[in-house]
C-alpha positions in Angstrom: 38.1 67.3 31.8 35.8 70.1 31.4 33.6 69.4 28.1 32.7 73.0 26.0 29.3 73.3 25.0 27.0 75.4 23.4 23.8 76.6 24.4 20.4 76.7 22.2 17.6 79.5 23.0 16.3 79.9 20.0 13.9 78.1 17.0 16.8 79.7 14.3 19.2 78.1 16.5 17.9 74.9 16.8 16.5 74.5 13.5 20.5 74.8 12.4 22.0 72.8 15.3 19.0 69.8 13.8 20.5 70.2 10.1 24.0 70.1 11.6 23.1 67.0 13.4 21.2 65.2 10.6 24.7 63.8 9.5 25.9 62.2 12.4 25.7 58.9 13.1 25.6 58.8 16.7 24.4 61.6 19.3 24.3 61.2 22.9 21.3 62.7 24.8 20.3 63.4 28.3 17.6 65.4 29.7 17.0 67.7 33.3 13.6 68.0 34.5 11.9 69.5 37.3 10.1 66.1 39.0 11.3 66.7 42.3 9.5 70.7 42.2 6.1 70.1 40.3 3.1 68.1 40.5 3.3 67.5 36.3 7.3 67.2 35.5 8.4 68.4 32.2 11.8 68.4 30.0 13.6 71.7 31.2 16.9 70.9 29.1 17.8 68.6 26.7 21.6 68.1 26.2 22.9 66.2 22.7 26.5 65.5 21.7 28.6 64.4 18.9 32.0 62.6 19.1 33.4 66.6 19.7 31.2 68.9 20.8 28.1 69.3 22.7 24.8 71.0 22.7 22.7 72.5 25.2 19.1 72.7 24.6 16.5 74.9 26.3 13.0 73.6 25.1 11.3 76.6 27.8 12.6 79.0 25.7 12.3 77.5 22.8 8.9 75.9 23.8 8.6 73.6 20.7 11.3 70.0 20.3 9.5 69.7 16.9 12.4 69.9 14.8 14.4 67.0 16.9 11.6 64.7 15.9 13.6 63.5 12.2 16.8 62.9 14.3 15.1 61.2 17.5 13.0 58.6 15.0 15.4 58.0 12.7 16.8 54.8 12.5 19.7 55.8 10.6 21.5 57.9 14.4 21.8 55.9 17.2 20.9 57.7 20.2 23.1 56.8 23.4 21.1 57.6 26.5 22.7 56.5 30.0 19.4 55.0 31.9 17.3 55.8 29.0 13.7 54.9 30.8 13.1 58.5 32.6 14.0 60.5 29.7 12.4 58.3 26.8 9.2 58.5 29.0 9.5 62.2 29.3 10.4 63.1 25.4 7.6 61.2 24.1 5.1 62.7 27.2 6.5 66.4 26.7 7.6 66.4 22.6 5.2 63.5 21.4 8.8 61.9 20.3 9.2 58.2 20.0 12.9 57.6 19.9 14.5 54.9 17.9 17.5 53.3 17.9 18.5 53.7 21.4 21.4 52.5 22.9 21.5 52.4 26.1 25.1 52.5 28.3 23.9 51.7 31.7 22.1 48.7 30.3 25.0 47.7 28.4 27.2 48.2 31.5 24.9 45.5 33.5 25.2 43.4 30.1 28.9 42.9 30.7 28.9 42.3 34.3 29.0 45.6 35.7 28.1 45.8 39.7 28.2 50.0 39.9 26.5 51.4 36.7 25.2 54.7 37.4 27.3 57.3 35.7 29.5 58.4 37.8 30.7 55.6 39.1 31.3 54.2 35.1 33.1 57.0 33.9 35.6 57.4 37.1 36.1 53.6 36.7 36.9 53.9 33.1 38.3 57.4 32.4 39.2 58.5 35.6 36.5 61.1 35.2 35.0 62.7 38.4 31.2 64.0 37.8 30.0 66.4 40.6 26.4 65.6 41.8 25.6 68.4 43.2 22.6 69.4 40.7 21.6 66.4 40.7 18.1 67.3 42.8 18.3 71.3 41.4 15.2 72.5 39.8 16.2 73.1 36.5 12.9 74.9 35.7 13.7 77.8 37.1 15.8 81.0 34.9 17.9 81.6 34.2 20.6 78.8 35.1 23.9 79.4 36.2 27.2 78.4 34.5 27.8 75.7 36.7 24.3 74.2 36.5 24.8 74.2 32.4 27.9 72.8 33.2 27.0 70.0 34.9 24.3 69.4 32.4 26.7 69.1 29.8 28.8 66.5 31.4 26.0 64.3 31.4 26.2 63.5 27.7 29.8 64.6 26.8 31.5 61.2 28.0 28.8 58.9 26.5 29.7 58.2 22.6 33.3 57.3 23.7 31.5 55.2 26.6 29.6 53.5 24.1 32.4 52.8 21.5 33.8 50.8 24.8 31.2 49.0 25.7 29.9 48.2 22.3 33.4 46.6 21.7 33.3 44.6 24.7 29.4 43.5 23.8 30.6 42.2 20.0 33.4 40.4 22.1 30.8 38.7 24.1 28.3 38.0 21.8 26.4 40.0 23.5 25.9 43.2 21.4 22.3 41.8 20.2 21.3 41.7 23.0 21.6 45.4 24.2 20.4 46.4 20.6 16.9 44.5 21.5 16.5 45.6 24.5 16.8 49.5 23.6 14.5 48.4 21.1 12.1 47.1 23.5 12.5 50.1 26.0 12.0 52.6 23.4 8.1 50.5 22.3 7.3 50.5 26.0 8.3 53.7 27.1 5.7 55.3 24.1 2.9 52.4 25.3 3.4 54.0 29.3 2.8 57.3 28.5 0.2 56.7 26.4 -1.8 54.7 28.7 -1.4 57.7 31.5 -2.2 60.5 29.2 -5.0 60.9 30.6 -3.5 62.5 34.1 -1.5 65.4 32.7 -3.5 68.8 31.2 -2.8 70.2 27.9 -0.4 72.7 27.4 -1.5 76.2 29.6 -4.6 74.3 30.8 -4.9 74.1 34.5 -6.5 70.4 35.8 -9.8 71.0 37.2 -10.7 66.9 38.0 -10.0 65.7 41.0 -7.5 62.5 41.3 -10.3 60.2 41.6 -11.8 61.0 39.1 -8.8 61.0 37.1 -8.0 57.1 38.3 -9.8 54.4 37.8 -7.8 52.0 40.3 -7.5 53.9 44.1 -4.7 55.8 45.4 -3.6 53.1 48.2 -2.9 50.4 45.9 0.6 52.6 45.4 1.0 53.1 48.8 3.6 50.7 50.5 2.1 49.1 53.7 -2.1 49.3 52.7 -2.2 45.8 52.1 -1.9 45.2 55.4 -4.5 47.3 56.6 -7.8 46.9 57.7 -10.9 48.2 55.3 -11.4 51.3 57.6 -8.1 52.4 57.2 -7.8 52.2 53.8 -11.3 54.1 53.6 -8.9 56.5 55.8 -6.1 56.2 53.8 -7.4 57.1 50.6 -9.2 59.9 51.8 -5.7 61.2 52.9 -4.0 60.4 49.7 -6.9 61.8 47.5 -6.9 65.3 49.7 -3.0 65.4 49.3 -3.1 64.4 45.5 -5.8 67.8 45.1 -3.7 70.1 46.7 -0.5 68.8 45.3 -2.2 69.2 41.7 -3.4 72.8 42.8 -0.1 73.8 43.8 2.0 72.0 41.2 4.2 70.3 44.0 5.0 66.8 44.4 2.8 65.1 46.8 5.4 64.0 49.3 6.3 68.1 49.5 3.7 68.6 50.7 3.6 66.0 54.2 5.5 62.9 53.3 3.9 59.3 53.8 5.3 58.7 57.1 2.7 61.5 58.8 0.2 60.0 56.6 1.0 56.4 58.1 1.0 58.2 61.7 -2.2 59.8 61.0 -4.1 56.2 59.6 -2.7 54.5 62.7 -3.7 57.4 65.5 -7.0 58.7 63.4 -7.2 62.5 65.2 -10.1 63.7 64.3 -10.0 67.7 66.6 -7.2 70.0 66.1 -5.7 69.3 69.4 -5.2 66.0 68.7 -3.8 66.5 64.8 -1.3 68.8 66.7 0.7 66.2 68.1 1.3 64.1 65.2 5.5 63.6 65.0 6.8 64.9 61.6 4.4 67.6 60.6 5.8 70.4 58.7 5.9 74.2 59.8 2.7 74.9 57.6 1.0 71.8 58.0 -1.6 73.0 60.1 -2.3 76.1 58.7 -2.9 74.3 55.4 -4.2 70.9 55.4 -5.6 70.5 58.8 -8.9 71.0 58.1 -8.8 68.9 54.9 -6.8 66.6 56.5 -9.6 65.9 59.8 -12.0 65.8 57.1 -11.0 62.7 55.1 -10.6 61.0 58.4 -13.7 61.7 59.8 -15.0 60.7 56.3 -13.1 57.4 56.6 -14.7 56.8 60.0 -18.3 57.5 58.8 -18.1 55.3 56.2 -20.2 52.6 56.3 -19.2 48.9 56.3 -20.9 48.2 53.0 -18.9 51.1 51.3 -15.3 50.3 52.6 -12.8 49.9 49.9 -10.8 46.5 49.8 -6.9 45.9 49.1 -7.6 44.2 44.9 -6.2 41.2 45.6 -5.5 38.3 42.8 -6.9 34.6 43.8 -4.0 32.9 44.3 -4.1 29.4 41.5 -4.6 26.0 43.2 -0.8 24.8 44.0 0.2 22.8 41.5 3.6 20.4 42.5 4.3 19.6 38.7 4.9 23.3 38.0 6.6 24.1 41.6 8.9 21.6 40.2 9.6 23.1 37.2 9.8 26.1 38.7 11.9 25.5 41.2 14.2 23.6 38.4 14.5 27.0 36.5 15.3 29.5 39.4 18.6 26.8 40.1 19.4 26.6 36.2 19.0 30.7 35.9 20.9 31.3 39.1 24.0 29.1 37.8 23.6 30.6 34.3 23.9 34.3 35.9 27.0 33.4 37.6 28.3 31.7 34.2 27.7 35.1 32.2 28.5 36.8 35.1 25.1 39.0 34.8 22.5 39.3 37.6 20.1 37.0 37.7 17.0 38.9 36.5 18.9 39.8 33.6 19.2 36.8 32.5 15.3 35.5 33.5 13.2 37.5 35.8 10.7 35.8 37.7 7.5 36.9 35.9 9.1 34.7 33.0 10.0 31.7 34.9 6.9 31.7 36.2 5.3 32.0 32.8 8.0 29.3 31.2 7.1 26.8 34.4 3.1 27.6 33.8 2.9 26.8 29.9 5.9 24.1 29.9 7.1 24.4 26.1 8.0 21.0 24.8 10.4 23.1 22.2 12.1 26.5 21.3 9.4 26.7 19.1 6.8 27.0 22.3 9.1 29.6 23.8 8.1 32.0 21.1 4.3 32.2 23.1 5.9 33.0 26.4 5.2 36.0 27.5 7.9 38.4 28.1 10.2 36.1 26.8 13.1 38.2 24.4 14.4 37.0 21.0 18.2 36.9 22.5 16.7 34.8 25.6 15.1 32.2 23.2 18.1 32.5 20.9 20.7 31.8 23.6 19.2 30.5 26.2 16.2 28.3 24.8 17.5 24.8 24.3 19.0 24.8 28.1 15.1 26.5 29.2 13.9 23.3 27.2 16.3 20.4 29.0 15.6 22.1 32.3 11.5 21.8 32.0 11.6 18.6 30.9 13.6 17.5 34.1 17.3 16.9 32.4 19.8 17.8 34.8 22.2 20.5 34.2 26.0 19.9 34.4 
């Protein structure tokens, strides 16, 4: 099934295609960027469809999403995203557009059970359709795009309003339908609260980034990096001298980080600490222009990291861990059994249905009633709707049939 679709280049365009849309009451979107080829991502296309046709969107040649804005707020068009977090992070970072009313198919997918829900593998289990991948890590920021790359983008949202019809019927069948609608609810809030709080690291429109990433950061570069908290204070002092260096030229050169020398020749180098040319040479997985590039920054921050003195090296942040407290073990331990046996029952994963952060919160401030769930943290309306007189029985040590 090969879905026809109409590209937008122009304001005059997309002004009319936003008036056209204003009447419909459902629109699928999807989004390409370009996160895999630049330091800052940004929104290369953005594809939108109705029940019958669909819309391909260039916002580089366009350069301003301003008129979407009425459509993507208003609660009057559901939008149905598939995995909505990435691209409601990136329209609101990109646009300044918090979307409402999202619906969101993969979600809904794990909602009914689902064990596959990426795209592909819901559509050819439902419709038989075959989606081709093989854009999948393109970089859609470069122009102009071939038909098969617009193609593929097109796909993305053409199946999704009759995927949704599906899975919303199934939902209502459930009694589940709430639950989805909240939780696109939710997403869409903390996607806009994210971005907001990281403003800070991306540069205006056609301004370069002159700071460096620390002082861009206020918490260090390691605490991201799998493995540091098992290292010693000197190599973290090593470490983030590495990840600093890398995060500078990465910013310079608008690459992703990892493009430039991935983390396992960063681990090599924290673990084997060269600090002369000869020695950096024999480090296993450096690329072709590694040496030519970064070597000297590179034996810098190590030798850095060496110099430092004790009194200066950085420590992994660590929180205390509470006294041990066998009451709330108990209760804890209690929940985890009850949520386990009540994912099975809905046939949902169990973090679905309670993640840990909230048992651990429900076990640490033991409501006496559904009234006292409404403080927990984290804790949803269809959780303490559906789920709150069980949450009750268990904490107070009633056994569950």
């Amino acid at each position: 099934m090969v879905p026809e679709f109409r590209l937008i280049e122009t304001l005059s365009d997309l002004e009319s295609l936003s008036k056209q849309l204003a009447g419909e009451e459902v629109l699928a979107v999807d989004i390409e960027a370009d996160s895999l080829h630049h330091y800052f991502p940004k929104v290369c296309l953005v594809q939108i469809s109705t029940d019958h046709y669909t819309f391909v969107i260039d916002p580089l040649a366009i350069q301003t999403m301003d008129v979407l804005q009425p459509l993507f707020t208003t609660d009057r068009i559901k939008k149905i995203f598939h995995g909505a977090d990435y691209d409601l992070r990136s329209i609101f970072r990109d646009f300044a557009i918090k979307v409402n009313n999202v619906f969101d198919t993969m979600v809904a997918s794990q909602f009914i059970g689902e064990k596959e829900v990426g795209l592909a593998a819901v559509l050819k289990k439902r419709f038989g359709i075959h989606l081709i991948k093989k854009y999948q890590r393109a970089n859609w920021s470069k122009r102009p795009l071939s038909q098969d790359m617009l193609l593929y983008a097109a796909h993305d949202t053409a199946h999704l309003i009759t995927l949704y019809r599906e899975l919303e019927l199934q939902l209502k069948s459930k009694g589940r339908l709430s639950w989805v609608i909240e939780e696109g609810k939710l997403l869409s809030l903390q996607c806009a609260m994210d971005v907001k709080a990281n403003s800070a690291f991306r540069p205006a429109d056609g301004q370069t980034c002159s700071s460096s990433p620390r002082q861009l950061r206020e918490t260090p570069l390691f605490k991201r990096f799998k493995g540091a908290g098992k290292m010693t204070q000197r190599d973290l002092a090593i470490l983030e001298g590495l990840l600093v260096f890398r995060e500078g030229k990465a910013m310079q050169q608008d690459r992703p980080p990892f493009k430039l020398f991935g983390n396992q020749v960063i681990n090599e180098l924290v673990k084997t600490k060269p600090t002369e040319y000869s020695a950096l040479m024999k480090t296993p997985r450096l690329p072709a222009d590694f040496m030519r590039r970064y070597a000297k920054g590179v034996l810098g921050a190590i030798k850095s990291g060496l110099a430092m003195s004790e009194d200066c090296l950085p420590s992994y942040p660590r929180t205390p861990r509470a006294p041990r407290n066998p009451e709330k073990q108990a209760r804890l331990k209690r929940l985890k059994n009850w949520r386990d046996k009540k994912a099975r029952e809905l046939e949902m994963e169990s973090g679905l249905v309670c993640n840990n952060l909230l048992l651990d919160a429900l076990a640490e401030g033991n409501p006496k009633d559904t009234d006292g769930l409404k403080a927990m943290p984290g804790m949803k309306i269809w959780q303490r709707e559906t789920l709150g007189q069980e949450i009750v029985q268990v904490l107070r040590g009633a056994t569950q049939s």
